[in-house]
PAZARO-839186 format. One record per residue (C-alpha): x, y, z; residue number from 0; chain; residue in one letter. Coordinates in nm, 3 decimals, m for minus. Layout:
! PAZARO-839186
        x        y        z   nr  kette  rest
        X        Y        Z  NUM      A     A
...
END
This chain:
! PAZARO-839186
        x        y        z   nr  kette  rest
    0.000    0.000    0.000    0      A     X
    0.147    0.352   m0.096    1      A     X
    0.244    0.487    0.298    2      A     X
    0.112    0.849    0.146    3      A     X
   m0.254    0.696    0.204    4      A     X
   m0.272    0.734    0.566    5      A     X
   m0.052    1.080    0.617    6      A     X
   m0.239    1.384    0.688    7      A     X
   m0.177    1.731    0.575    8      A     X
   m0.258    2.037    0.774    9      A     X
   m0.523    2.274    0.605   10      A     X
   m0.301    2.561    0.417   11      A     X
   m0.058    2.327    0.354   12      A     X
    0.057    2.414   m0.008   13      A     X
    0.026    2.105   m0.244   14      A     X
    0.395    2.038   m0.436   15      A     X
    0.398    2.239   m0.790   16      A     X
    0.350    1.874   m0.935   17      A     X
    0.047    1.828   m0.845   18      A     X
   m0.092    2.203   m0.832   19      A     X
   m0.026    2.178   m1.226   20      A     X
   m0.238    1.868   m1.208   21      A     X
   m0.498    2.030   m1.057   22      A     X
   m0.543    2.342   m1.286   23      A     X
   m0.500    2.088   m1.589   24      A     X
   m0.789    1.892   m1.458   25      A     X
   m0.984    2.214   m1.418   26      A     X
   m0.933    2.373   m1.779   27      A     X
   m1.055    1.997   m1.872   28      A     X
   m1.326    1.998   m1.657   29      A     X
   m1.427    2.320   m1.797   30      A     X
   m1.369    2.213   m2.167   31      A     X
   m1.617    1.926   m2.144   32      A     X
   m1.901    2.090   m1.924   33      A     X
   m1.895    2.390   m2.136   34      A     X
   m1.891    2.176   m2.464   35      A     X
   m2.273    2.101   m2.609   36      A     X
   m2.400    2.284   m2.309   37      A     X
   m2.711    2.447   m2.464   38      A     X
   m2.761    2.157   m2.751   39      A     X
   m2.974    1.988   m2.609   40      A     X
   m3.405    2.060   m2.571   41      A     X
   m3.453    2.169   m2.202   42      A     X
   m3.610    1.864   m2.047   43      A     X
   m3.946    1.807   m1.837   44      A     X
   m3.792    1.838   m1.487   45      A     X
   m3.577    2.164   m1.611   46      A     X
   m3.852    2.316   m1.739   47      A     X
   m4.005    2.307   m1.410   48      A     X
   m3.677    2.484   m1.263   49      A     X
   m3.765    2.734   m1.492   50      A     X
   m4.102    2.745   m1.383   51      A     X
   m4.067    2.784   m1.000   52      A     X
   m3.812    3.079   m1.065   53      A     X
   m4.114    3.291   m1.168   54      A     X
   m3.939    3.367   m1.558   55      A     X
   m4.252    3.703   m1.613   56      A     X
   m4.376    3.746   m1.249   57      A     X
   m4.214    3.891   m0.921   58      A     X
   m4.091    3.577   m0.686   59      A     X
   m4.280    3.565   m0.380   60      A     X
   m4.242    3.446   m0.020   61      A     X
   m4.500    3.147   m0.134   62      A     X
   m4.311    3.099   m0.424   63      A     X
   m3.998    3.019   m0.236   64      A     X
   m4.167    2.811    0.004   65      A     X
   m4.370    2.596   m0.204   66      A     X
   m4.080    2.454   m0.371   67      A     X
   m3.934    2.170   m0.207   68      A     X
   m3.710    2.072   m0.508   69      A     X
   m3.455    2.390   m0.515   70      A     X
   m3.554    2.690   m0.334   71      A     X
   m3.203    2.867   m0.378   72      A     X
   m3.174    2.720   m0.742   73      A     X
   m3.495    2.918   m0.833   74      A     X
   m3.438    3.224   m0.630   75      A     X
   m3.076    3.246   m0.819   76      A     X
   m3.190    3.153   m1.140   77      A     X
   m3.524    3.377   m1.082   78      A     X
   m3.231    3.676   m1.145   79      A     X
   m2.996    3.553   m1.376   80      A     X
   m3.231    3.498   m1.620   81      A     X
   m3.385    3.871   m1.580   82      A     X
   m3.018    3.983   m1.684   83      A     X
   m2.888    3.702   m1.890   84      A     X
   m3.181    3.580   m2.096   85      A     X
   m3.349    3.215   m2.133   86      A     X
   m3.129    2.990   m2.363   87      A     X
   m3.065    2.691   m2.284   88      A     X
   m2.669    2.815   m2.259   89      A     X
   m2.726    3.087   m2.040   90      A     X
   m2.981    2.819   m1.826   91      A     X
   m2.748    2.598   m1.796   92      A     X
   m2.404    2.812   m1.699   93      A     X
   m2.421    2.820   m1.331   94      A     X
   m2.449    2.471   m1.342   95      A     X
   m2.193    2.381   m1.549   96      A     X
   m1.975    2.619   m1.317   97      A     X
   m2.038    2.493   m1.041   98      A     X
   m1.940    2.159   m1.187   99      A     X
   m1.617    2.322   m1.278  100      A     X
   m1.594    2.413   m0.899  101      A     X
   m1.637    2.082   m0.748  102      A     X
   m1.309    1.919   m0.916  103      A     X
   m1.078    2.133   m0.627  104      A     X
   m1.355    2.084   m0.343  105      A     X
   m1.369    1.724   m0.419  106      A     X
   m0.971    1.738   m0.438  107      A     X
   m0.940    1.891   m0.081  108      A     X
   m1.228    1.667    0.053  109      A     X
   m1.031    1.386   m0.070  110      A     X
   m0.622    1.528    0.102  111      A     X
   m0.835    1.586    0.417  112      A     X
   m1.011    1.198    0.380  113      A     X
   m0.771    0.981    0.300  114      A     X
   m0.417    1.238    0.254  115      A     X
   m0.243    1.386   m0.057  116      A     X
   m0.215    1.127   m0.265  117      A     X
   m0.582    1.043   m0.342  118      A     X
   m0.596    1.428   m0.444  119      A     X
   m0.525    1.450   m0.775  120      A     X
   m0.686    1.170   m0.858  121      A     X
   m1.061    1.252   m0.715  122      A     X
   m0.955    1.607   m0.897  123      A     X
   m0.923    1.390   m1.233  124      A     X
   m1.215    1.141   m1.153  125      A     X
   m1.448    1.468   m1.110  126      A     X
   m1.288    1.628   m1.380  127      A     X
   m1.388    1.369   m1.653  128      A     X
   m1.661    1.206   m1.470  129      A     X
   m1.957    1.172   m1.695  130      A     X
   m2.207    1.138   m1.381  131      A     X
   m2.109    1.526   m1.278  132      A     X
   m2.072    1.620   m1.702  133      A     X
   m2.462    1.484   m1.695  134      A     X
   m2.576    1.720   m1.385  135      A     X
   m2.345    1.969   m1.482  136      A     X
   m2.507    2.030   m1.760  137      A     X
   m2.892    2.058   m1.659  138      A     X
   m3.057    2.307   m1.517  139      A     X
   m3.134    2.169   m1.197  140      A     X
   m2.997    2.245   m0.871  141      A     X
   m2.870    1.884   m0.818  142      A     X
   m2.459    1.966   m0.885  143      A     X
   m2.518    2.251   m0.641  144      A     X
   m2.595    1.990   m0.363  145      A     X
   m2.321    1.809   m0.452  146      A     X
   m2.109    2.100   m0.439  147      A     X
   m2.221    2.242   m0.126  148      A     X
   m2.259    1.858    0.035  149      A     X
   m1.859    1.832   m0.046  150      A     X
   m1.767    2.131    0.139  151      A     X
   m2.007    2.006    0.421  152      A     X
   m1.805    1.719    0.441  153      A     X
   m1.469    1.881    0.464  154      A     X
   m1.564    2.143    0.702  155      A     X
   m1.654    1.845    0.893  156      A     X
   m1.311    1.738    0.927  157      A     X
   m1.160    2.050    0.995  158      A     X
   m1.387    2.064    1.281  159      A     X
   m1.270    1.763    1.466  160      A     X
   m0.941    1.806    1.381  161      A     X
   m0.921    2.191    1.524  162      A     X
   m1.260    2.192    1.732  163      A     X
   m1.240    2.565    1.605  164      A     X
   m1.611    2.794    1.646  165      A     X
   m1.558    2.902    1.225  166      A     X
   m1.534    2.511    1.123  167      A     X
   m1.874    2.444    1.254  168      A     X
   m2.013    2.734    1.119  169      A     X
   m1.900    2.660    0.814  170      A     X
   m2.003    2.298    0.876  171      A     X
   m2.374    2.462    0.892  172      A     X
   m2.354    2.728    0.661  173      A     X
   m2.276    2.441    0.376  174      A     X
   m2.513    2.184    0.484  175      A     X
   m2.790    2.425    0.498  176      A     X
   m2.689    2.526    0.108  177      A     X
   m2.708    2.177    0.015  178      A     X
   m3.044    2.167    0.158  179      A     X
   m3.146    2.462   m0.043  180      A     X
   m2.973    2.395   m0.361  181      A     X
   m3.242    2.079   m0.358  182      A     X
   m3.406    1.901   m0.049  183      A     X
   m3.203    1.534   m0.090  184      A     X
   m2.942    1.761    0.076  185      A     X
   m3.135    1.731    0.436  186      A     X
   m3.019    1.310    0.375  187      A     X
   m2.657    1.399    0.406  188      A     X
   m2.765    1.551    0.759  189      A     X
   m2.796    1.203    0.972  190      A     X
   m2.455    1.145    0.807  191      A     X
   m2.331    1.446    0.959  192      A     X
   m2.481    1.452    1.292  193      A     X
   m2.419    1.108    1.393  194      A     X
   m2.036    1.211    1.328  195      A     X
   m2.034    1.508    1.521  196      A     X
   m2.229    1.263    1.802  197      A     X
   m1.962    1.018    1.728  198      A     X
   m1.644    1.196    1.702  199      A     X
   m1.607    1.534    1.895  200      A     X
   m1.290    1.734    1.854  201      A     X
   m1.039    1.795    2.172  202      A     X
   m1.197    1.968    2.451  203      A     X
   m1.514    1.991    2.271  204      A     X
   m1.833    1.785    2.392  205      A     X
   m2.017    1.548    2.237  206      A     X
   m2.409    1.653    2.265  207      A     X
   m2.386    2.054    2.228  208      A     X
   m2.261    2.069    1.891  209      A     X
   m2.476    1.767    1.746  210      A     X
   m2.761    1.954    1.932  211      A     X
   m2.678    2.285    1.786  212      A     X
   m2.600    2.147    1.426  213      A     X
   m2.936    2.006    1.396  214      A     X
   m3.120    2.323    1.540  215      A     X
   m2.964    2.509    1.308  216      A     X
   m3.021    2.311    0.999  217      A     X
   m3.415    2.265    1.117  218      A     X
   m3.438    2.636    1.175  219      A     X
   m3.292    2.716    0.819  220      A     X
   m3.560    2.438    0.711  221      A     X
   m3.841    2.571    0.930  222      A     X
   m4.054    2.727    0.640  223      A     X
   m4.072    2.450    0.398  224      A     X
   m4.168    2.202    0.716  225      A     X
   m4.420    2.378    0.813  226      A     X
   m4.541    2.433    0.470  227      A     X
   m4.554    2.135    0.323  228      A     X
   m4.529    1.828    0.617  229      A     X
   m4.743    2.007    0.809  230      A     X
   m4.977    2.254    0.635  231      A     X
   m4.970    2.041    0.300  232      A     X
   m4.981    1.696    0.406  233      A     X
   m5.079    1.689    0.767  234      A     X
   m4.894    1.424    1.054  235      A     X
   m5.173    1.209    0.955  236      A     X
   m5.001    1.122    0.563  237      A     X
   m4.690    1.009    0.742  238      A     X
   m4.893    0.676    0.869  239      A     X
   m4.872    0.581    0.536  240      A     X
   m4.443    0.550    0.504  241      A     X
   m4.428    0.175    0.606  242      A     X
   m4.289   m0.049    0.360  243      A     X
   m4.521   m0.349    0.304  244      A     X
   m4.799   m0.177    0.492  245      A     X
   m5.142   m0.338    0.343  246      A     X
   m5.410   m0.059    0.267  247      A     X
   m5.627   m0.010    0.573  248      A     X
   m5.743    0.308    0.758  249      A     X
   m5.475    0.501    0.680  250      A     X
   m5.567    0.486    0.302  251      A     X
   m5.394    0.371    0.006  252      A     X
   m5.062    0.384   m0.095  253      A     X
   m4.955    0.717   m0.196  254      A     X
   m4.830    0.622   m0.566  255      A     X
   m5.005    0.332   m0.629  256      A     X
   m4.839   m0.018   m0.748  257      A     X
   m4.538   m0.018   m0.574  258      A     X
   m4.192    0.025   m0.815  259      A     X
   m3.939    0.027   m0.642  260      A     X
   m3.662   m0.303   m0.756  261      A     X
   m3.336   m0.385   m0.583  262      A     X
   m3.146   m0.392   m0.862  263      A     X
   m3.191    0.045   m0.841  264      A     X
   m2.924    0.030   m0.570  265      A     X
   m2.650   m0.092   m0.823  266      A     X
   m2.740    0.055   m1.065  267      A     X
   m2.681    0.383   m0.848  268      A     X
   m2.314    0.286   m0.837  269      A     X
   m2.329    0.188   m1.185  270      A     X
   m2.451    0.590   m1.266  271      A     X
   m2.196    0.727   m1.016  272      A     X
   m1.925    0.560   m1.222  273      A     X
   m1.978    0.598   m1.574  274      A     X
   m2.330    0.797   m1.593  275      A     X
   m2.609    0.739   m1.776  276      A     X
   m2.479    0.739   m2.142  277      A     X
   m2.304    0.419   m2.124  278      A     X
   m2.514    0.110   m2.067  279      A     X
   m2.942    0.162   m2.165  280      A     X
   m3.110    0.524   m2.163  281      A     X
   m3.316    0.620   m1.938  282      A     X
   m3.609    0.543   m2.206  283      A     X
   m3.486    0.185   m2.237  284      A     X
   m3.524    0.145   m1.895  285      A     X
   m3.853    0.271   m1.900  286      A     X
   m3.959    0.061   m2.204  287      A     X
   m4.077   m0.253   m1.968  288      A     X
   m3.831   m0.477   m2.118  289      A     X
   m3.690   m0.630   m1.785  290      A     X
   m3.321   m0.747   m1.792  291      A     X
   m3.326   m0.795   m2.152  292      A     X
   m3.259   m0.436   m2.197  293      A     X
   m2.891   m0.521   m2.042  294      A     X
   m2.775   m0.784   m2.274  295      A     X
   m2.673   m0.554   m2.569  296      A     X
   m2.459   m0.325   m2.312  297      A     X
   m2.304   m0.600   m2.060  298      A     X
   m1.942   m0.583   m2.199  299      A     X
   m1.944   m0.201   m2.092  300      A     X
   m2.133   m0.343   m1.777  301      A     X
   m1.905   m0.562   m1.668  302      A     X
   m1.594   m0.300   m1.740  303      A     X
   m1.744   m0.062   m1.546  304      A     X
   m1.825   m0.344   m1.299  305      A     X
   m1.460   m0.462   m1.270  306      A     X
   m1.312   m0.111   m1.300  307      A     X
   m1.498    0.080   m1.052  308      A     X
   m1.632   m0.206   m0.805  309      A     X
   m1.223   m0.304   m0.780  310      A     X
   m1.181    0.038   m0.661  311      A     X
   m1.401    0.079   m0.441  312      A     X
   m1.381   m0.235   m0.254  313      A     X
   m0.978   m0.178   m0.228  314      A     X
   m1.054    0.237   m0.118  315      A     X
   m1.276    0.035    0.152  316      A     X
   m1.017   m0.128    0.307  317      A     X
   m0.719    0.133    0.255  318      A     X
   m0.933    0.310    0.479  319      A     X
   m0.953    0.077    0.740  320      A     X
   m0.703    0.146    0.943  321      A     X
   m0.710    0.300    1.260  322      A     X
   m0.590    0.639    1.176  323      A     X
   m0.865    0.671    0.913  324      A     X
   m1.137    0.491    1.089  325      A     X
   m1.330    0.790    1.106  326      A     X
   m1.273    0.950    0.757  327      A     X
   m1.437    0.593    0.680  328      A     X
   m1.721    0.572    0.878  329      A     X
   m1.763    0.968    0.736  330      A     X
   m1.731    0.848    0.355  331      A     X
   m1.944    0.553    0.352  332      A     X
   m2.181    0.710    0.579  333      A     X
   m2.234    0.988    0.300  334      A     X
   m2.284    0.707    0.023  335      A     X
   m2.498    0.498    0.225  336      A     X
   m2.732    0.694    0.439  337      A     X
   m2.891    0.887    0.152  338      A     X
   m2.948    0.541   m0.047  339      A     X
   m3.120    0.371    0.276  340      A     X
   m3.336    0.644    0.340  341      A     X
   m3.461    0.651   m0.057  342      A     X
   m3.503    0.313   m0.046  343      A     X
   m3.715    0.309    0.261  344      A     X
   m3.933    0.620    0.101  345      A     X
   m3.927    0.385   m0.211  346      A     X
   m4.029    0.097   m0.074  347      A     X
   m4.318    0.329    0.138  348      A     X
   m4.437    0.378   m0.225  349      A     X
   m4.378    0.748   m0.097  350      A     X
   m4.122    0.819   m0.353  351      A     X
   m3.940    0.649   m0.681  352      A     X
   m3.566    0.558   m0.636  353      A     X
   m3.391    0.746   m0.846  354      A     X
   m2.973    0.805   m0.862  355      A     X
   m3.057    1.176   m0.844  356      A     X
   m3.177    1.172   m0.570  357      A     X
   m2.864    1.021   m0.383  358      A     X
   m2.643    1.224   m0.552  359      A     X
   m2.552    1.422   m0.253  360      A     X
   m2.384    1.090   m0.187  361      A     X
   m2.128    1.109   m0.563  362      A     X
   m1.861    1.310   m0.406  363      A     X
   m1.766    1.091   m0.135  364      A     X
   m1.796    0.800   m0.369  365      A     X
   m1.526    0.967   m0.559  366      A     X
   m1.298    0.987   m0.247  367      A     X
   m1.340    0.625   m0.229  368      A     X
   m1.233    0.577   m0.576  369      A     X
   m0.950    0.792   m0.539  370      A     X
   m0.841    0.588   m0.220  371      A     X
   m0.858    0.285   m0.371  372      A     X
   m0.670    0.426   m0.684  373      A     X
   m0.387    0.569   m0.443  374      A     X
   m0.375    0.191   m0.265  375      A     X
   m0.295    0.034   m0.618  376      A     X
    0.036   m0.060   m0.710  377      A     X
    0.198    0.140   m0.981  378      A     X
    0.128   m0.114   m1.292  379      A     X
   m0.264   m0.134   m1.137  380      A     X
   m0.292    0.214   m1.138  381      A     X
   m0.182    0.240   m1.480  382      A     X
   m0.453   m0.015   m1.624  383      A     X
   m0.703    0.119   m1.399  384      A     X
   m0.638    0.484   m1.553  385      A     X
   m0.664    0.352   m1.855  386      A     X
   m0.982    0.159   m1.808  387      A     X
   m1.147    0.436   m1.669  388      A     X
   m1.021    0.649   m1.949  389      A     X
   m1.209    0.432   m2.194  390      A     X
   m1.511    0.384   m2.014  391      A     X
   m1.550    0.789   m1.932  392      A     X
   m1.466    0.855   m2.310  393      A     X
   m1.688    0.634   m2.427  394      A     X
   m1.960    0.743   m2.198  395      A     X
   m1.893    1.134   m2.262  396      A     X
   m1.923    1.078   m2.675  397      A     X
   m2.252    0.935   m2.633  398      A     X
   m2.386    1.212   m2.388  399      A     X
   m2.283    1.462   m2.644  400      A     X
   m2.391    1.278   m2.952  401      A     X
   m2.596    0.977   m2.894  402      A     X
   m2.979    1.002   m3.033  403      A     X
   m3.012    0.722   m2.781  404      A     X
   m2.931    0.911   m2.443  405      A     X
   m3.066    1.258   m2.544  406      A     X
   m3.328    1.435   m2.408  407      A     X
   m3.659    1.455   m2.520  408      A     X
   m3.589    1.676   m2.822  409      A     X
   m3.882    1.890   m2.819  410      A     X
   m3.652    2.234   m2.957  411      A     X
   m3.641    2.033   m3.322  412      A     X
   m3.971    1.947   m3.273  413      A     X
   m4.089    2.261   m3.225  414      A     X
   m3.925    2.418   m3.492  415      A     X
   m4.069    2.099   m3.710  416      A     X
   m4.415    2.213   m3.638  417      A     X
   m4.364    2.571   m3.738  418      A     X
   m4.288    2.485   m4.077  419      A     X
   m4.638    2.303   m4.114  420      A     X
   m4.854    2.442   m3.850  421      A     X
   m5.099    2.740   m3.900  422      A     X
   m5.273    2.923   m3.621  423      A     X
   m5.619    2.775   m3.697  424      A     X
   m5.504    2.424   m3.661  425      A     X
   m5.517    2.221   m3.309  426      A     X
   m5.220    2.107   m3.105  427      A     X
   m5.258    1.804   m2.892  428      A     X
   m4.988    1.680   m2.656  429      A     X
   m4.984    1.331   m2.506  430      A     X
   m4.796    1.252   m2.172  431      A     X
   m4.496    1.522   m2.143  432      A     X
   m4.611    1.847   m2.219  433      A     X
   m4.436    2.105   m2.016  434      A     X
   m4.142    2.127   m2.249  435      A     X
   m4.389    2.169   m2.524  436      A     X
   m4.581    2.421   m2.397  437      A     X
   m4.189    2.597   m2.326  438      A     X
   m4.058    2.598   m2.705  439      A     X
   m4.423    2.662   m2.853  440      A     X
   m4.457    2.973   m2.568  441      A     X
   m4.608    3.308   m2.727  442      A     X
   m4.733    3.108   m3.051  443      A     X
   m5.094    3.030   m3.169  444      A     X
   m5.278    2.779   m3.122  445      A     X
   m5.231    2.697   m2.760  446      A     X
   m5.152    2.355   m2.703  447      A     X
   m5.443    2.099   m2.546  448      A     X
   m5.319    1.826   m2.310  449      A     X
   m5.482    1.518   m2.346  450      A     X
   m5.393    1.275   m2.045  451      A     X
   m5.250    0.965   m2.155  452      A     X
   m5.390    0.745   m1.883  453      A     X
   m5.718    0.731   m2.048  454      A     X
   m5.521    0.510   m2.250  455      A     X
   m5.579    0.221   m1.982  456      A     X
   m5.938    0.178   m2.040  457      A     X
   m6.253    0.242   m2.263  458      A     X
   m6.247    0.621   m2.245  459      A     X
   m5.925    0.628   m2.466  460      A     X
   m6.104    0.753   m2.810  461      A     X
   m6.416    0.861   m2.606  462      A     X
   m6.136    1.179   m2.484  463      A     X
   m5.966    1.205   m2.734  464      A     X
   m6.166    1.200   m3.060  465      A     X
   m6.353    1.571   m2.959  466      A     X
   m6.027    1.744   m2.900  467      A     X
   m5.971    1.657   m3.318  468      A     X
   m5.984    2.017   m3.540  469      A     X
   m6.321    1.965   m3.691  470      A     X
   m6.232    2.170   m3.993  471      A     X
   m5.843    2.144   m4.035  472      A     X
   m5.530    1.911   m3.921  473      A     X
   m5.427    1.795   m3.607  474      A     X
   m5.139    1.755   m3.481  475      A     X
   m5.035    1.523   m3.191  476      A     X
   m4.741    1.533   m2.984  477      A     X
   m4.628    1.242   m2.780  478      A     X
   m4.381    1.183   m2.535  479      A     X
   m4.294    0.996   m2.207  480      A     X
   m4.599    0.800   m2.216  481      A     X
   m4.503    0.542   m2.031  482      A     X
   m4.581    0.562   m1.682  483      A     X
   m4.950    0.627   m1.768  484      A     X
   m5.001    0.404   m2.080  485      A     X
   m4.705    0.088   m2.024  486      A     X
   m4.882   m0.079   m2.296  487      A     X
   m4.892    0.200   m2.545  488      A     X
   m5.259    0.169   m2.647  489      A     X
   m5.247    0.542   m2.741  490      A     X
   m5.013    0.517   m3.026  491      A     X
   m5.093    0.156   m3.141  492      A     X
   m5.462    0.323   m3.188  493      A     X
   m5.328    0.674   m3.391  494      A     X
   m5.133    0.440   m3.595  495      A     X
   m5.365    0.201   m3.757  496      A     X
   m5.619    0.489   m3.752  497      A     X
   m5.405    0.741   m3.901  498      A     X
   m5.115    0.616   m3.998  499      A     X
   m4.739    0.663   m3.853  500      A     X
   m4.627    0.996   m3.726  501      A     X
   m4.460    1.202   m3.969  502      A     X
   m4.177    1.345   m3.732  503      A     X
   m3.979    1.149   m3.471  504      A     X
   m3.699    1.294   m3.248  505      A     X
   m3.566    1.137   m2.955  506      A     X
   m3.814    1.066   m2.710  507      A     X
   m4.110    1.268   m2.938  508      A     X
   m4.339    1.171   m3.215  509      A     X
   m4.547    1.394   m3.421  510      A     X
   m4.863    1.300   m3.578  511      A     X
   m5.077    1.482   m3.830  512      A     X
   m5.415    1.386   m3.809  513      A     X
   m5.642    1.529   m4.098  514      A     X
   m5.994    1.657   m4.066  515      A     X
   m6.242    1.433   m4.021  516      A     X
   m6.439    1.347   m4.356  517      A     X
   m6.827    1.459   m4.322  518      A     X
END
């Protein structure tokens, strides 16, 4: 094992002019890629509502602020940015991608404080090219901000029980609270951090007052959107219903229906956190219904990644289990793991989907743990490794930018598709995701009519849809995401053998024309 694993440097300690070099190279890289393509791509459902809670052509209230539980700061920012930098997907986008930029050095001192100086250039580089952070970086949501501010959580956390100074556990709260604000899977890094402090207290410090404080602090910051929404929203009563397994009763039925949740999510987290989601199936394959199938055309990348980044994190495990880093450990995996148990207890309470986004708070410890299993490696294993992970990240970074299969629902080409053909006397009719569509066709005539897909699941399907139809001119239907409410796709099977295939498809939207009905 390299002996540089388990030293410790002093905060302020100058890194050697190697590996300063090493660092700003990893940066201008960082910022090549996350800058690269940034506003290619068609705004997507869930950054459309970003835009949406910022209040884009009214003045942002109080109730604005505190009726979003997804990324209060996010919206507040981005409610002002876009006043004096416009609405392109670019300029949407930017802070993201900078703060991106900004997480390769925090995840680089996170990782010197963690494990010591050698696993710091290596999280820098692992950040730096990671397609996971590329993927968040570049959409305008506030989940890189989390990150961010979850990473600087983590190593004021250290410098607090290493110095036991008053400005470290500010800063300890000043940083978790961000996280929290940047988007709410921030309060799951906060058990994390508070059984530490409980855990762990510096020299001369004790061991109930600051865990007490920390968490009085963080629920004060988090008072409004409590009340708001747990309380005011939902009422105590709703919470009777979070118990996995629980068989509808009194308390009412579950709150999303059939439950969703698989095992295999958890994985497949690590999977994401590795090489992101451009390297084994989209995000629409998975969605297709086809079960494990879906993996066979992508297991040699599967099983790379598998060996690659499962290798290092098993050996980062144990290069941290020494005494002297016994606590950096239980700090590391505790940010990984806690946010994934508490999803998957919410998941299996049918109370919310698993998702990797919403454990990403968890990413930049994971890439500590990579870079502490890198630093463990002898010098002819770190070579393959680097060049595994080269290939895998490359690979997975040229289909993000370019692959029809992993892009976003492209409703921007659809939308300028339809004003080639559409006139304002015609009818629009959007199936299943229609927020983007309602974005791009903003401020243009006619107004688009939703039609919800789930009638697609019994006998009202054409009973719903058929008067919406322009009774004296073309329709034209736009479909996307349909899955959730329509698995079987009765919708489209129907528009097709009535009127025939669509005449535009884009990734992840179809466009049908359907003419006027004959009298």
């Amino acid at each position: 094992m390299d002996r540089t694993l388990g030293s410790s440097q002093p905060r302020g300690l100058q890194a050697p002019p190697q590996g300063r070099r090493g660092l700003w190279l990893a940066l201008i890289v960082a910022a090549i890629l996350r800058l690269y393509h940034l506003g290619a791509q068609s705004l997507w459902i869930d950054e459309i509502f970003t835009w949406q809670t910022a209040s884009p052509t009214a003045p942002l209230t109080w109730l604005d602020i505190v009726s979003n539980l997804h990324g209060p700061l996010v919206s507040v920012f981005a409610h002002f940015w876009m006043r004096v930098f416009g609405e392109s997907e670019f300029i949407l986008r930017l802070p993201m991608a900078l703060a991106s930029i900004a997480l390769v050095p925090v995840v680089a001192g996170l990782a010197r404080r963690a494990v010591g100086p050698a696993a710091s250039l290596p999280a820098a580089w692992l950040v730096a090219l990671s397609p996971f952070v590329t993927w968040y970086g570049q959409e305008f949501r506030g989940y890189v901000f989390a990150m961010l501010f979850a990473a600087l959580a983590l190593s004021a956390l250290f410098d607090w029980r290493g110095s036991g100074m008053r400005r470290d556990f500010v800063a300890l709260v000043a940083w978790t609270v961000l996280a929290t604000w940047s988007n709410m899977s921030g309060v799951l890094l906060v058990p994390a951090l508070a059984g530490a402090l409980l855990l762990a207290r510096p020299p001369g410090r004790g061991r109930f007052a600051p865990t007490l404080l920390f968490l009085g602090c963080v629920g004060l910051a988090l008072a409004p959107w409590i009340a708001y929404h747990f309380v005011q929203r939902m009422g105590w009563l709703e919470w009777g219903r979070l118990v996995p397994g629980r068989p509808p009763g009194a308390a009412g039925e579950p709150l999303r229906g059939e439950l969703t949740f698989s095992w295999l999510g958890i994985p497949f987290t690590f999977y994401v956190f590795s090489v992101g989601y451009s390297l084994g199936p989209s995000l629409r394959d998975l969605r297709s219904g086809g079960g494990l199938d879906v993996l066979v055309p992508f297991l040699p990348g599967i099983l790379a990644a598998l060996l690659t980044f499962g290798t290092l994190a098993v050996v980062g495990v144990v290069a941290l289990a020494d005494r002297a880093r016994r606590f950096e450990r239980g700090v590391i995996l505790g940010a990984i793991l806690v946010p994934i148990g508490v999803v998957t207890y919410f998941a299996l309470s049918n109370f919310k989907v698993f998702n990797p986004r919403y454990v990403a708070i968890g990413a930049p410890a994971f890439f500590v743990l990579l870079a502490a299993g890198f630093t463990a490696l002898s010098p002819l294993a770190r070579r393959l490794t680097a060049l595994s992970v080269l290939v895998l990240f490359t690979l997975s970074l040229l289909h993000h930018y370019h692959g029809a299969r992993y892009a976003k629902d492209d409703f921007k080409r659809a939308v300028h598709a339809l004003e080639l053909v559409v006139a304002p006397q015609d009818v629009i009719i959007a199936a299943g995701n229609f927020s983007p569509l309602e974005f791009y066709w903003r401020d243009r005539e006619p107004t688009p009519v939703v039609y919800w897909a789930g009638y697609a699941r019994d006998q009202r399907m054409e009973e719903k849809f058929l008067p919406l139809r322009n009774p004296a001119g073309s329709t034209w239907l736009v479909v996307s995401r349909t899955q959730e409410l329509d698995p079987e796709g009765r919708l489209e099977r129907w528009v097709q053998a009535t009127w025939g295939a669509p005449i535009g498809t884009f990734p992840g939207v179809r466009v049908y024309r359907i003419a006027a009905p004959v009298r």
